[in-house]
N, CA, C and O atoms as CSV, one atom per row, in Angstrom:
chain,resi,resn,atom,element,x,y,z
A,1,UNK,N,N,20.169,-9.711,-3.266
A,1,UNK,CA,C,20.049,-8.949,-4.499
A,1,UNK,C,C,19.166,-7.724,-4.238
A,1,UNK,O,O,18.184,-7.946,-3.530
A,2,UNK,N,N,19.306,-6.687,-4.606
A,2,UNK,CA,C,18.915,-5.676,-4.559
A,2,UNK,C,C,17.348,-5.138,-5.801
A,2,UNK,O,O,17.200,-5.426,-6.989
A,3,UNK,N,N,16.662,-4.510,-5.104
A,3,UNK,CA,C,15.593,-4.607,-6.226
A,3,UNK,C,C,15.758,-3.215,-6.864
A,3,UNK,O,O,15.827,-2.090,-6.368
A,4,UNK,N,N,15.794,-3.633,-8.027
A,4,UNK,CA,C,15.752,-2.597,-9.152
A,4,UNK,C,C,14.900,-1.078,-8.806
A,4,UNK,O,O,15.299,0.085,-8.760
A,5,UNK,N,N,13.556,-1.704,-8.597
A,5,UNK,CA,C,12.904,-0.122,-8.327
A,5,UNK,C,C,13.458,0.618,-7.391
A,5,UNK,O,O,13.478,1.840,-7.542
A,6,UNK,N,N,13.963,0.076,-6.350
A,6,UNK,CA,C,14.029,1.138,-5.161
A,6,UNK,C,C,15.582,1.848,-5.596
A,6,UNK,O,O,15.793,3.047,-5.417
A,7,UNK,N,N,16.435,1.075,-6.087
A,7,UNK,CA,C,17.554,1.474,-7.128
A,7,UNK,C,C,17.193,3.188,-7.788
A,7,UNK,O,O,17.828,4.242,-7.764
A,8,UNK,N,N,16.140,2.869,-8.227
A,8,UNK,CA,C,15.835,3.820,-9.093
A,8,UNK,C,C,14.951,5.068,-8.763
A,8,UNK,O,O,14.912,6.151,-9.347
A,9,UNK,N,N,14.108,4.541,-7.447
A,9,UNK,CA,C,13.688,5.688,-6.466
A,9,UNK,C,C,14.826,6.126,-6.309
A,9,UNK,O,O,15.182,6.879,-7.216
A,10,UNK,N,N,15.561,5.953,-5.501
A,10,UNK,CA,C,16.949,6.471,-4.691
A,10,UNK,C,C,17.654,7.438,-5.862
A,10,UNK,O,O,17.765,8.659,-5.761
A,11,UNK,N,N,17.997,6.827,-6.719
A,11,UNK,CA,C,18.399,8.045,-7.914
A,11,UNK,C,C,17.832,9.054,-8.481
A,11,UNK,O,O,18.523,10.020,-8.808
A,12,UNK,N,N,16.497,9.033,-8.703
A,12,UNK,CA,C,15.930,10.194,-9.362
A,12,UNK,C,C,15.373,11.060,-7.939
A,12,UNK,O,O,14.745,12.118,-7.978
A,13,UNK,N,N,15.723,10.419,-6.869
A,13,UNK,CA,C,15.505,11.590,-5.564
A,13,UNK,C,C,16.157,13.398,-5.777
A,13,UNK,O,O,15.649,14.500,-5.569
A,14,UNK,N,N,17.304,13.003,-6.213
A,14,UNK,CA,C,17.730,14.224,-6.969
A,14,UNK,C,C,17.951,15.259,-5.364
A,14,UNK,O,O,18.496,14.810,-4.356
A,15,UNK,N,N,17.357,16.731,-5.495
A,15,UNK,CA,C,17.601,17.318,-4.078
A,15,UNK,C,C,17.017,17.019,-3.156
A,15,UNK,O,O,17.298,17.675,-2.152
A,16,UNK,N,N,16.070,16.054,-3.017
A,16,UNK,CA,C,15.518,15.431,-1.727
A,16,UNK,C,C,16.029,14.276,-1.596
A,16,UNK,O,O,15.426,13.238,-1.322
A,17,UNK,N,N,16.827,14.375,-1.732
A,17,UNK,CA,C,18.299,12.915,-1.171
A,17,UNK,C,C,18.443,13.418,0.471
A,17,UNK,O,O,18.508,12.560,1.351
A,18,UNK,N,N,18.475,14.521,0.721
A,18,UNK,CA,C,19.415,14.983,1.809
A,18,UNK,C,C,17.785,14.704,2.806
A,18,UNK,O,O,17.672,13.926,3.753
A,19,UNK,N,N,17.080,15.276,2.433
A,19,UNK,CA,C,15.648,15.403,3.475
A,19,UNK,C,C,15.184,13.931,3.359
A,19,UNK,O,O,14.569,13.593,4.370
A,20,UNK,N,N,15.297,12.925,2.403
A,20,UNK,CA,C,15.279,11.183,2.978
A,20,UNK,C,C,16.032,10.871,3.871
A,20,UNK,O,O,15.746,10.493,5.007
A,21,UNK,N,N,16.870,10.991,3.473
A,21,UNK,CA,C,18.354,10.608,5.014
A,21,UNK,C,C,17.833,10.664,5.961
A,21,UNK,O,O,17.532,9.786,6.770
A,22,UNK,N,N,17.619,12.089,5.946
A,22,UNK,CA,C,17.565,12.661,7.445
A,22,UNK,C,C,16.242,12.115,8.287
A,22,UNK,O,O,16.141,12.172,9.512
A,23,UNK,N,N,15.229,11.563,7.359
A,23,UNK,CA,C,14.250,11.287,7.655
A,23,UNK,C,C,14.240,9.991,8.110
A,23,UNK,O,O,13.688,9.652,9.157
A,24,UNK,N,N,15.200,8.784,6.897
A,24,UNK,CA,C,15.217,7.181,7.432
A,24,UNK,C,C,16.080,7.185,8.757
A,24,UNK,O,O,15.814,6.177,9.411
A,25,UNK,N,N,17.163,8.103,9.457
A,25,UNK,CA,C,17.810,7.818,10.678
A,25,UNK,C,C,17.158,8.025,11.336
A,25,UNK,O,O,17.356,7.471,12.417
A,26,UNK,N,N,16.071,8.822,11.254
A,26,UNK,CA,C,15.953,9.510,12.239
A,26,UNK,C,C,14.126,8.725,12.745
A,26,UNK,O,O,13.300,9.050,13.598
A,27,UNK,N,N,14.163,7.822,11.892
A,27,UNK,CA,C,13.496,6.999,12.010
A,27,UNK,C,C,13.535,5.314,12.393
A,27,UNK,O,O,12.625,4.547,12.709
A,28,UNK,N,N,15.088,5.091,12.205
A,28,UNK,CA,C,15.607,4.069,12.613
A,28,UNK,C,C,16.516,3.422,11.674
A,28,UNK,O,O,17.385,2.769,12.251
A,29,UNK,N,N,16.578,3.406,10.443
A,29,UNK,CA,C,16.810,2.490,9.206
A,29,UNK,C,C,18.070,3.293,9.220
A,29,UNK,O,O,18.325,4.475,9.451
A,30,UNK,N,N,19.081,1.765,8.747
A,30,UNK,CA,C,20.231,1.713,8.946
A,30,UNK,C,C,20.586,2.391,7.522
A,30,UNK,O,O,21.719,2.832,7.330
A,31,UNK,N,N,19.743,2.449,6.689
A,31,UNK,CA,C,19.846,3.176,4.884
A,31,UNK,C,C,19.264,3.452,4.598
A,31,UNK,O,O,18.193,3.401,5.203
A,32,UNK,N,N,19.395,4.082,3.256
A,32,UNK,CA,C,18.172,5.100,2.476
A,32,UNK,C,C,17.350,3.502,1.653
A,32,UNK,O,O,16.126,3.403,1.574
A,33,UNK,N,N,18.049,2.709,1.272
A,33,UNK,CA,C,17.878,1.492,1.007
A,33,UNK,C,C,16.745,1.022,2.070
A,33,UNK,O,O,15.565,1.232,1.790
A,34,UNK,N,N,16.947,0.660,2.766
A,34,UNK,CA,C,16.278,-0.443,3.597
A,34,UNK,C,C,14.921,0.778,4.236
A,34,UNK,O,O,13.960,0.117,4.629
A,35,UNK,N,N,14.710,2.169,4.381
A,35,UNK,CA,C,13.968,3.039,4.512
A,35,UNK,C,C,12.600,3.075,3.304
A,35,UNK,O,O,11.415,3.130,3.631
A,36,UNK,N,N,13.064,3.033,2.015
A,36,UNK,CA,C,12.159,3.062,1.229
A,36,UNK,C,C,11.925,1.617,0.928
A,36,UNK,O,O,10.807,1.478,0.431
A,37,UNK,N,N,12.718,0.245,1.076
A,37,UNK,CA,C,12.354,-0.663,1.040
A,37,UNK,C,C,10.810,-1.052,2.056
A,37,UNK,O,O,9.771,-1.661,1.802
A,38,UNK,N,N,11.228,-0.490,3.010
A,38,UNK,CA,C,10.292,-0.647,4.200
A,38,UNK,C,C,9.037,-0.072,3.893
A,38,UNK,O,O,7.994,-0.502,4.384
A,39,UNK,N,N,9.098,1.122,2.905
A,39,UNK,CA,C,8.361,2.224,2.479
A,39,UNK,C,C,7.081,1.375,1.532
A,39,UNK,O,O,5.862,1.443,1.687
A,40,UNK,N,N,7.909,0.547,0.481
A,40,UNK,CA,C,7.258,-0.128,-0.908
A,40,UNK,C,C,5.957,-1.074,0.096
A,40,UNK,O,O,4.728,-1.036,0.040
A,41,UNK,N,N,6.981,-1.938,1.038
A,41,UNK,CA,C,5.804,-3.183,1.349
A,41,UNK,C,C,4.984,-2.328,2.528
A,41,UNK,O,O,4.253,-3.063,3.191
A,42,UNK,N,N,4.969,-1.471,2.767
A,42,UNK,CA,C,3.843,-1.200,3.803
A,42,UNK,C,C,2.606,-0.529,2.506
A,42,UNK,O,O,1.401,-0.515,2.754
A,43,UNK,N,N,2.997,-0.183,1.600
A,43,UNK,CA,C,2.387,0.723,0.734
A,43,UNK,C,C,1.420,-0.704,0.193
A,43,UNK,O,O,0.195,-0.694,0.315
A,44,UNK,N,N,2.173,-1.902,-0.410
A,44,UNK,CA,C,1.812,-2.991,-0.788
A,44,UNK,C,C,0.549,-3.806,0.262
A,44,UNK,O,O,-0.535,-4.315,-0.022
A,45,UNK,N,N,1.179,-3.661,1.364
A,45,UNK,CA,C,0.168,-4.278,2.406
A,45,UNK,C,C,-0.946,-3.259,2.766
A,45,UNK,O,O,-1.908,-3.815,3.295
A,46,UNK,N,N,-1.062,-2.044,2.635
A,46,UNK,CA,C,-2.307,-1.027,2.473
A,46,UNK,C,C,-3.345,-1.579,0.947
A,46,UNK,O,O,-4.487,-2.037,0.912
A,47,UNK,N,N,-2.594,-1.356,0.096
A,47,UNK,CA,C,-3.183,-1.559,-1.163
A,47,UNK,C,C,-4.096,-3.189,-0.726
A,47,UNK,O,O,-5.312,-3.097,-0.554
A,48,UNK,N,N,-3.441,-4.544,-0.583
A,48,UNK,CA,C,-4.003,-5.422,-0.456
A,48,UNK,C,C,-5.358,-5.444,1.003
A,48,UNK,O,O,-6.555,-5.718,0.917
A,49,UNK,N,N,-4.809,-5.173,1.821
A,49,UNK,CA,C,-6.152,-4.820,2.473
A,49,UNK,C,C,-7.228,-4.065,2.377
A,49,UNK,O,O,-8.322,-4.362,2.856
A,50,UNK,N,N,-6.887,-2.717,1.546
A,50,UNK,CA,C,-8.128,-2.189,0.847
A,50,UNK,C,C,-8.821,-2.881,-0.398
A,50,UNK,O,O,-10.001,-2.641,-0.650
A,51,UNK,N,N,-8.061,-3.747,-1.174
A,51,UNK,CA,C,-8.890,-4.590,-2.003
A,51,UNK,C,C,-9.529,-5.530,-1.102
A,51,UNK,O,O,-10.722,-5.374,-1.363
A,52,UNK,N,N,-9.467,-6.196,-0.419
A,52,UNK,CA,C,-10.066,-7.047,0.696
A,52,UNK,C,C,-11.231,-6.455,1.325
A,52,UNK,O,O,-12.283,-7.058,1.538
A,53,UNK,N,N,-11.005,-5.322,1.594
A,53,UNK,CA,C,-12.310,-4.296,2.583
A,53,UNK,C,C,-13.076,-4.170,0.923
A,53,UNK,O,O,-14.193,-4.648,1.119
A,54,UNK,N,N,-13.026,-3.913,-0.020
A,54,UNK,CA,C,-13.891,-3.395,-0.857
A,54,UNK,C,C,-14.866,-4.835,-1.655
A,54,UNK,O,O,-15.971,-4.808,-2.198
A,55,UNK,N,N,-13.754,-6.176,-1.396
A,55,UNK,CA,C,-14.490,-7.293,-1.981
A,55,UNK,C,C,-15.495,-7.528,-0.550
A,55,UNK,O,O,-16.621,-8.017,-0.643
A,56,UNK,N,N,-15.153,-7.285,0.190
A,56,UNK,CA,C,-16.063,-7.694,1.775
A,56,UNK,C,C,-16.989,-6.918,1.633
A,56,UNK,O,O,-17.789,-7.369,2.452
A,57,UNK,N,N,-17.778,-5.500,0.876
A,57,UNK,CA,C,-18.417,-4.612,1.139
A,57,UNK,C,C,-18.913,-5.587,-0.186
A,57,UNK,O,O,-19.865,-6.367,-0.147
A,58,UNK,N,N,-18.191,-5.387,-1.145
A,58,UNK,CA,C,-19.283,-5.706,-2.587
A,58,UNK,C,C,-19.997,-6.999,-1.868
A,58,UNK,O,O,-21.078,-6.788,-1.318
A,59,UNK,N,N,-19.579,-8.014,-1.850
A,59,UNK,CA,C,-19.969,-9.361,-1.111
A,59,UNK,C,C,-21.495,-9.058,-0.015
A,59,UNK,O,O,-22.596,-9.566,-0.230
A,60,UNK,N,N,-21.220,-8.283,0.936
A,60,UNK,CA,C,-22.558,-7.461,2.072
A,60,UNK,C,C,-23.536,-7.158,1.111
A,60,UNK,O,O,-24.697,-7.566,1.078
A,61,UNK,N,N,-23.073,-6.555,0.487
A,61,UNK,CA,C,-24.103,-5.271,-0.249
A,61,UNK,C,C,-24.972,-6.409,-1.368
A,61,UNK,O,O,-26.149,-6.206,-1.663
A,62,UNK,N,N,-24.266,-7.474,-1.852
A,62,UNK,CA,C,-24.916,-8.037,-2.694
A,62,UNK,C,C,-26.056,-9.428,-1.616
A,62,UNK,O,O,-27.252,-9.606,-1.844
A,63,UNK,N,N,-25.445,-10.008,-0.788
A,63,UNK,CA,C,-26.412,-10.613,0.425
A,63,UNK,C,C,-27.529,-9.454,0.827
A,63,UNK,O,O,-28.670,-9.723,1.202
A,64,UNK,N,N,-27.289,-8.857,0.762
A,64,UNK,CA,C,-28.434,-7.186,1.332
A,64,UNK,C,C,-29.589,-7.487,0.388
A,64,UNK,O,O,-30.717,-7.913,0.635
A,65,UNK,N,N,-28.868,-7.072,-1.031
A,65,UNK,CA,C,-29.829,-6.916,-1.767
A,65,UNK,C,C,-30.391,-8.353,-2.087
A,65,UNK,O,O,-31.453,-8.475,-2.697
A,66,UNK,N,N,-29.879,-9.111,-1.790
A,66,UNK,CA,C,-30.740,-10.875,-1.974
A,66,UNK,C,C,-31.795,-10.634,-1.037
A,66,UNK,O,O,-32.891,-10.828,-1.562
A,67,UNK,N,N,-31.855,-10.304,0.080
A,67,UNK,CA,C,-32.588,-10.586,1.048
A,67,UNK,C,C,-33.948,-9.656,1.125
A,67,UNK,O,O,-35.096,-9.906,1.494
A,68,UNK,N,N,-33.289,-8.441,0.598
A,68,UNK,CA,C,-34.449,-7.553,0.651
A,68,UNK,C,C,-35.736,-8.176,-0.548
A,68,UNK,O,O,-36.931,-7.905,-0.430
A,69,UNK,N,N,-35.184,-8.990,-1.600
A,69,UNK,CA,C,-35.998,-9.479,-2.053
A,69,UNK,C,C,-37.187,-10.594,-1.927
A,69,UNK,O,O,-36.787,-11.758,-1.914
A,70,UNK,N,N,-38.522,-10.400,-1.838
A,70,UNK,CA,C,-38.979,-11.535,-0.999
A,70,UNK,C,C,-39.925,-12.320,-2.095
A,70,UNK,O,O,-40.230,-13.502,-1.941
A,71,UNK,N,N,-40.346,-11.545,-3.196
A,71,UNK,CA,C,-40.598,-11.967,-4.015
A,71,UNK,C,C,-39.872,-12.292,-5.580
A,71,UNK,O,O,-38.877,-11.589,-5.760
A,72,UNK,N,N,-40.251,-13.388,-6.927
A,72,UNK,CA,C,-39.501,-13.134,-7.520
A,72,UNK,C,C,-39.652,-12.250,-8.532
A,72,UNK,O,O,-38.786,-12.019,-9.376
A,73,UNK,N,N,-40.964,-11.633,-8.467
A,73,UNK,CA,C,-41.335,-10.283,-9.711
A,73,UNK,C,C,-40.343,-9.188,-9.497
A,73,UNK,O,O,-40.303,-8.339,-10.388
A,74,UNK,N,N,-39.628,-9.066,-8.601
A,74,UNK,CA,C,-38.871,-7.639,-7.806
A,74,UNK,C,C,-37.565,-7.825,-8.413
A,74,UNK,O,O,-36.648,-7.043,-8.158
């Protein structure tokens, strides 16, 4: 089954239909389909690893500030 969004990327491409093409062959992908499909989950797997890097920093930053504390008036 085909997913709706990329359905609908592909259509409202409008005059940059011709400069995707040329771009998914020439990149390997057997379609304009399976090019921006490829497109969505790498975009998806960026997004989830930057939420990951930013809970790993909040997480540091809050051990940091535990530690710097040595008393409990502070």
């Amino acid at each position: 089954m085909q997913n709706q969004e990329i359905i609908q990327i592909i259509e409202n491409l409008k005059g940059r239909r011709n400069y995707e093409e040329k771009k998914a062959s020439k990149l390997g992908f057997s379609s304009l389909y399976a090019y921006f499909e490829d497109k969505i989950l790498k975009e998806k797997k960026a997004n989830e690893e930057s939420k990951k890097e930013l809970e790993e920093l909040k997480t540091d930053s809050k051990l940091k500030n535990k530690q710097r504390k040595s008393c409990s008036c502070c």
